[in-house]
N, C-alpha and C positions, 0 to 999 in steps of 0.2 A: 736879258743876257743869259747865254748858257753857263751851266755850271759843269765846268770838264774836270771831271777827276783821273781820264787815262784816256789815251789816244792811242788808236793802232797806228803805226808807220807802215806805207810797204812800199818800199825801194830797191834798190837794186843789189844783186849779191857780189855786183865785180864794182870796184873804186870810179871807172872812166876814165876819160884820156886826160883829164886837168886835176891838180892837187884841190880847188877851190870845190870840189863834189864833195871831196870828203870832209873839208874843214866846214862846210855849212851844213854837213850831217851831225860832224862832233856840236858845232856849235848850237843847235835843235835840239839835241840832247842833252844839251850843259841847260839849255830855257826850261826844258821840260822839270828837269830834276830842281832846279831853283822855284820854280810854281810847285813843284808839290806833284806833279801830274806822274801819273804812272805809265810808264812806255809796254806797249804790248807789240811785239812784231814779230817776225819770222824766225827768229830764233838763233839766226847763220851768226859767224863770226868772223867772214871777210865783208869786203867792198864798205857798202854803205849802210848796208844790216848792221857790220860790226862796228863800224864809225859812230852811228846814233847810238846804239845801245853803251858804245863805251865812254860815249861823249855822256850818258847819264849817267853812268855806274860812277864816273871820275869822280861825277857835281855831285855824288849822294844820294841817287836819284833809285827809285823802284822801276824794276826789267823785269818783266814776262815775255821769254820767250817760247815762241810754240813752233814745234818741227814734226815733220813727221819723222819716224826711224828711220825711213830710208835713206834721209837727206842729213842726216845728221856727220856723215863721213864728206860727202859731197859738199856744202856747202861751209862745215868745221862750225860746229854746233858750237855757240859759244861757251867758254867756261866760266865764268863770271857770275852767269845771271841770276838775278833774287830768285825768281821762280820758273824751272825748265818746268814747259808744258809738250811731254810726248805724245804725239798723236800716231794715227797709223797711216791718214791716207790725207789728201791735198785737202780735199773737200771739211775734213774734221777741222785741220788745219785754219781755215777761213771763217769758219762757223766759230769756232773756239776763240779766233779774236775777233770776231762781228762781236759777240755775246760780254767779251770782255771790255768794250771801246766803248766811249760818250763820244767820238770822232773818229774822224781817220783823214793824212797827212801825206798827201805822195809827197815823196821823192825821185830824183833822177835814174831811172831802172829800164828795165828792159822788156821784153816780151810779157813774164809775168808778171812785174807792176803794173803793165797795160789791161790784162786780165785781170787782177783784185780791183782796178779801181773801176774800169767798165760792167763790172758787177755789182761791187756798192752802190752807184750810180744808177744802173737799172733798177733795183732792187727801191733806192731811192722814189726814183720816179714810180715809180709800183707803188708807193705810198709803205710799203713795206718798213721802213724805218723812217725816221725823222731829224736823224743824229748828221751832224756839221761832216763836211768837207774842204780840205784846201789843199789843194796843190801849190808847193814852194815849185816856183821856177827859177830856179837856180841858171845862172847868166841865161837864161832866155831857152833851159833846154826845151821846157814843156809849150813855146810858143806855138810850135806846127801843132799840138792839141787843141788849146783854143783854138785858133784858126779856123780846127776839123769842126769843134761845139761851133761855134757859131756859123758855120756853112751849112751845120745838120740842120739849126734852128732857121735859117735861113732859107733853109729849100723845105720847109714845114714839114720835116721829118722827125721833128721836138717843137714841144712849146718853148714860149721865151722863160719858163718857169723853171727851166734847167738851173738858168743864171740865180735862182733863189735856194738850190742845192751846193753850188760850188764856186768856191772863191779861189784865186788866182794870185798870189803875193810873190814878192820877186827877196825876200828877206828872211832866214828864220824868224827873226826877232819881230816880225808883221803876223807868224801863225797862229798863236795861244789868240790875239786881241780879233784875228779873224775870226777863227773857231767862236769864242764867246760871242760875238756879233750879231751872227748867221741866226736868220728865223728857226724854231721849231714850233712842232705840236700845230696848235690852232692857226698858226701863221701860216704855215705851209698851204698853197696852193693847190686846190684840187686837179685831178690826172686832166689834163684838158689834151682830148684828142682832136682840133681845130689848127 
């Protein structure tokens, strides 16, 4: 079993068209801060950045947010957080919560969630880290992704060893007991290019 002491989150910076995005972002962030685990994510202070991070700050929870300057007027850097981490540029940004995560947790977002998590996940597959992933799909939004993994593994453009990188739960309250679940280190599957 993993031991998670901080999860990066990356979701999205707008709320979406249903109240239930945001109550199962608060509600992830109220789980998190009751385990003890430390939220690390983007730093913003709308949509669903600022729903997790406030759903932990609520429950007593430890927030590392990291922004770069630029984005800090644009996205409304949140005011709250235990510890603002300013960066300069996207790339620090990513790096700064890879370095700071035992996981990482999508949520429902947009273009750039698609890009942080397609990254981890490559980087994964690289052998590069070893550290847990779960996507909350929240009412079904991340189905067309699965879908896309298992068509990539399907047309052997991935091993089936993806499915031993990332997990899929339709609940907050299903992520933390994912995350701990998930193989690492010596379990992990070597890169099979077959």
């Amino acid at each position: 079993m993993s031991i998670i002491r901080s999860v990066c989150v990356f979701c999205g910076s707008r709320p979406g068209d249903e109240p239930f995005y945001v109550e199962e972002a608060q509600r992830l962030g109220a789980l998190l801060a009751r385990a003890g685990v430390t939220l690390v994510y983007g730093g913003g202070g709308l949509g669903l950045m600022g729903a997790v991070a406030d759903g932990t700050l609520d429950a007593g929870g430890h927030v590392v947010g990291v922004i770069p300057e630029f984005l800090i007027k644009a996205e409304a850097g949140h005011g709250r957080l235990s510890e603002p981490v300013i960066v300069a540029t996207m790339h620090e940004r990513k790096r700064e919560m890879f370095e700071r995560s035992d996981a990482f947790v999508v949520l429902p977002g947009g273009i750039g969630t698609l890009e942080e998590l397609f990254e981890i996940m490559s980087w994964r597959t690289l052998a590069l880290h070893d550290k847990p992933m779960v996507v909350l799909n929240t009412a079904g939004y991340w189905t067309p992704l699965l879908d896309l993994i298992e068509r990539v593994v399907g047309r052997r453009f991935a091993s089936a060893n993806v499915h031993d990188s990332i997990r899929f739960v339709d609940a907050a309250a299903d992520v933390l007991p994912a995350l701990r679940a998930m193989p690492r280190g010596s379990l992990l599957k070597p890169l099979d290019r077959t």
